[in-house]
C-alpha positions, 0 to 999 in steps of 0.5 A: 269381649276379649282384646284383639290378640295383638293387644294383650300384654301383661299390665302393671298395677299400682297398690297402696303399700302399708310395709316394707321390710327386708326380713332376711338379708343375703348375699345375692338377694334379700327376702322381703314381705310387704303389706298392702291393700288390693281389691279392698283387702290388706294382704301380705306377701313374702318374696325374693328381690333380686336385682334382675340378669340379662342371659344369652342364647349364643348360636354360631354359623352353623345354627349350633347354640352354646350351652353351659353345666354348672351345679345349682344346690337349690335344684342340687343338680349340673342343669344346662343352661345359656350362659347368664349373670346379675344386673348387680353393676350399677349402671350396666345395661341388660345388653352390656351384662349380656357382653360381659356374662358371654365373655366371663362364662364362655369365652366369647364375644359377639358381633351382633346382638338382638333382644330376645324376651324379658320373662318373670321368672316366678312372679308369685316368689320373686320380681326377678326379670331375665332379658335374653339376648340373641348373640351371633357372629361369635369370636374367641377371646385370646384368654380364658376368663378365671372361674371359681366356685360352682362355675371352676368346673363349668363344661361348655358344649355346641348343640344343634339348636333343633336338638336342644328344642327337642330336649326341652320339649321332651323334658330332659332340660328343664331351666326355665331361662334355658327354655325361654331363650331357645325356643324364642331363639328357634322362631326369631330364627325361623320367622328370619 
């Protein structure tokens, strides 16, 4: 017998774990490999531990939403993407990195700001979590935030939220918490 739609959900799981142990330590996130018992096997496991990011979908009065080019090197390709960050703050909300990514990487504040979806991004490699965040009513912030890096030459254009639909759709963007937050952004936007 199958659960009423309303009622399925994704469900944690206790385990019992033998190990832990970081075995590479790196500047943004370490590789970890546990040991644990599931099912009444011992099992071990390899995988990114990252501390989480919080993304925004920001889009205007004129249903048009911010997208942002940067260079990834895993991917080595400008991929577009909402603009998103680390929960690497101690203490910081996913909500307050949400604020403060918009302004670092866009320019932009917000006068409201409606949880979107939390996504794993890739639960067999990493326990990484994305909130994404809804963001309108936006104003310009009097100064530009200084970028390095991949991010010195970050190009920022306005698309029409359908046309961006579109390309995920068609393929032609494929950054997974791009995709998530647009088309979740089209229906919380359709359903009012």
């Amino acid at each position: 017998m199958t659960a009423p739609f309303d009622a399925l959900r994704d469900e944690p799981v206790e385990v019992d774990v033998t190990a832990s142990d970081v075995v590479f330590d790196g500047i943004v996130w370490d590789v970890r490999s546990d040991r644990f018992r599931y099912n009444g096997d011992e099992l071990t496991r390899q995988y990114v531990e990252h501390p989480g990011a919080a993304a925004i979908v920001a889009v205007d009065d004129r249903e048009r939403v911010l997208l942002i080019q940067q260079y990834r090197h895993p991917v080595r390709h400008r991929d577009w993407e909402v603009p998103a960050g680390l929960l690497d703050i101690a203490g910081e909300s996913p909500l307050e990195t949400a604020k403060r990514e918009l302004k670092e990487e866009a320019d932009l504040e917000a006068a409201e700001w409606q949880e979107l979806v939390s996504i794993f991004t890739t639960p067999g490699g990493n326990d990484e979590v994305v909130h994404l965040f809804l963001a309108r009513g936006l104003t310009p912030l009097a100064e530009a935030h200084a970028r390095e890096a991949e991010e010195a030459d970050i190009r920022i254009e306005w698309v029409p939220l359908q046309d961006v639909v579109t390309a995920v759709l068609e393929g032609r963007m494929r950054n997974g918490i791009l995709t998530a937050g647009v088309l979740a952004a089209a229906e919380k936007l359709r359903r009012g």
